[in-house]
Phi, psi and omega in degrees: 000137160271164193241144189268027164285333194266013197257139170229160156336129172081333167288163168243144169246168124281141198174126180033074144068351184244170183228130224228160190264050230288129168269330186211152184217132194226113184236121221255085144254169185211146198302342186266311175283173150305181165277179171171157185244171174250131162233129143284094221238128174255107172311115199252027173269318197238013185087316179324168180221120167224161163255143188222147183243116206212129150347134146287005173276341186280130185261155185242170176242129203288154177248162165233109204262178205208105184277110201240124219251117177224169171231119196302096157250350161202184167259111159267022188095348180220340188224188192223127213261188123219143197216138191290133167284013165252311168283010226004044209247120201252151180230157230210097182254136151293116199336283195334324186296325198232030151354260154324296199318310191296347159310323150220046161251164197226153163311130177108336187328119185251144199207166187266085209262146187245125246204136188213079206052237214291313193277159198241139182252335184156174186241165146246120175249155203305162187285341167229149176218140196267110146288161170249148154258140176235023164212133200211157190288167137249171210272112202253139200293107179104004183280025188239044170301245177263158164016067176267155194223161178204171200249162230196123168257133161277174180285326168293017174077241138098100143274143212217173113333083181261139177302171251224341200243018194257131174245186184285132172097357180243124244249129207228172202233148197218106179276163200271019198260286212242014122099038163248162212281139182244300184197186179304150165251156195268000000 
């Protein structure tokens, strides 16, 4: 059991049956009261984000989450295929679980799937990845006041901002935290 003197960023706990992420922790005392923390907590089934307010005395149960290094190999229409590269032992996530995520992964991707004993939680994916664009605007002659842009498809369907001098077929690095355009891939 953790104590929420032990509790840090980046750790996992269990609580009411889910398994939360600490993003933030604040610990409150005050001359009228106990002490007691403030937590900020990411579910890590559904994403959500709370705030839990808790006795400092209350303990939690560590979760141990588990990270596995894979590589994405295709869409079967319903699931996103994924294969360990050592064992070859192939895993099977449901579209709906990686929403976000499909936006940029491509066959071959090696990505992280998280993983909580048994159960699949979700992938991390690295922070940036070289997409082609395979549709692109033309550029129009005088469009160039400041930091002019035009809209730009990837390949994974992921529309994105691209600068004015980026064409169809050229392969551009797209980070994966906020899905913008960063630069050429060389």
């Amino acid at each position: 059991m953790i104590t929420c003197s032990d509790l840090r960023t980046g750790m996992t706990i269990e609580h009411n049956d889910s398994i939360f992420s600490v993003l933030d922790y604040q610990h409150v005392k005050s001359a009228r009261s106990a002490a007691f923390v403030r937590l900020k907590l990411r579910n890590l089934r559904t994403g959500s984000v709370v705030d839990l307010t808790v006795n400092s005395s209350e303990k939690f149960k560590p979760a141990h989450i588990e990270k596995q290094s894979m590589q994405y190999l295709y869409n079967s229409g319903t699931f996103y295929v994924f294969m360990n590269n050592d064992t070859f032992e192939q895993i099977e996530i449901p579209l709906e679980q990686l929403e976000n995520e499909a936006n940029f992964i491509y066959e071959g991707l090696e990505v992280k799937v998280v993983m909580y004993e048994t159960e699949i939680l979700g992938i991390e994916l690295p922070d940036k990845v070289v997409l082609e664009i395979i549709e692109c605007e033309p550029a129009v002659k005088g469009d160039t006041a400041q930091n002019a842009t035009k809209n730009a498809v990837l390949q994974t369907g992921l529309s994105v901002q691209v600068p004015l001098f980026i064409e169809n077929g050229e392969q551009v690095i797209i980070s994966t935290a906020d899905g913008k355009y960063v630069s050429r891939a060389k």
